[in-house]
ROMILO-452500 format. One record per residue (C-alpha): residue number from 0; x, y, z; residue in one letter. Coordinates in nm, 4 decimals. Layout:
<sites>
n  x  y  z  res
NUM  X  Y  Z  A $
...
</sites>
This chain:
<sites>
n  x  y  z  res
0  -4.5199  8.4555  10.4852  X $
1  -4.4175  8.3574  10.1030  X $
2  -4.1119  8.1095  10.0716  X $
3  -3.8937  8.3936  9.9506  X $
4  -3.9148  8.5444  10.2828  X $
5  -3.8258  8.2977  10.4610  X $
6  -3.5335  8.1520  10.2426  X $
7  -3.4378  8.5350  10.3238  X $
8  -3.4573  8.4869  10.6684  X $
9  -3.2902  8.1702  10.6857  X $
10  -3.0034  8.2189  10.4915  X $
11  -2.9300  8.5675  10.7036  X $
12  -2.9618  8.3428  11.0416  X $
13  -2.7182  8.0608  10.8445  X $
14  -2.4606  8.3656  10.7543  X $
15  -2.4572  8.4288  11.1161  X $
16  -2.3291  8.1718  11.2451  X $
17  -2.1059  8.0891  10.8768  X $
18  -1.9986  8.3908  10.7294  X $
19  -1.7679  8.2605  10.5124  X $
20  -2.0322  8.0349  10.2969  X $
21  -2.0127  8.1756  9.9410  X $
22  -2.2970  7.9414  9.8354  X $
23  -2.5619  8.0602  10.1194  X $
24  -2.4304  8.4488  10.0192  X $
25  -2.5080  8.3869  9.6504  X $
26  -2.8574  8.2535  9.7216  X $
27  -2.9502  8.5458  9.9232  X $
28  -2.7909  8.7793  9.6665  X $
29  -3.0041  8.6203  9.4210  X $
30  -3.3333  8.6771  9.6028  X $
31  -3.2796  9.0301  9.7269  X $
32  -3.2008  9.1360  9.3375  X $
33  -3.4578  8.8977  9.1812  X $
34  -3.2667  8.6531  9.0003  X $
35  -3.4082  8.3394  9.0697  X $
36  -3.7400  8.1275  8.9614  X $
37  -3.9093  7.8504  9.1233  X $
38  -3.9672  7.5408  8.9651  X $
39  -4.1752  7.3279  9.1596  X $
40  -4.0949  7.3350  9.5275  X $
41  -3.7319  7.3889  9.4140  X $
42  -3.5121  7.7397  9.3835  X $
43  -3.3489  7.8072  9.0568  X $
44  -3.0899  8.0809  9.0811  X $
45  -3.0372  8.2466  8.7486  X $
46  -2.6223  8.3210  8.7083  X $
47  -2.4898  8.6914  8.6984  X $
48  -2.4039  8.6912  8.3628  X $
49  -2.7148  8.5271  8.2429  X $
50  -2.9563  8.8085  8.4088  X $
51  -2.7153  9.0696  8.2889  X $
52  -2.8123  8.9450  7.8966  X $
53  -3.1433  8.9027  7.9978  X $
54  -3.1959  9.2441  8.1377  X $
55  -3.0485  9.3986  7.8338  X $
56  -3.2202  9.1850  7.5645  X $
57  -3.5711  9.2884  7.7421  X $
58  -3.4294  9.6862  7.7303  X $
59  -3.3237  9.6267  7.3453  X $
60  -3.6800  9.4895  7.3004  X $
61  -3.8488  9.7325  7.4830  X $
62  -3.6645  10.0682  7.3627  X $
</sites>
């Protein structure tokens, strides 16, 4: 099972029991739409606004 899946896994089981934790909700957010990179053993989650310009510069580039 890759570490994504089960920082997936974990997080939903955490949310159970604390629904309210924005932090835990972010992370998962961040994993289900891809916007995160490891470094190391560590989890790097990428901001909104950040992946927004990145998305677009790669669509300028691209198109």
């Amino acid at each position: 099972m890759s570490r994504k899946i089960r920082w997936m896994r974990r997080l939903e089981r955490h949310l159970k029991k604390h629904p309210n934790d924005k932090v835990a909700r972010e992370i998962l957010e961040a994993l289900k739409e891809g916007r995160y990179e490891w470094r190391g053993k560590s989890l790097h989650i990428i901001p909104k606004d950040v992946w927004e310009r990145m998305k677009q510069e790669q669509a300028q580039q691209g198109g």
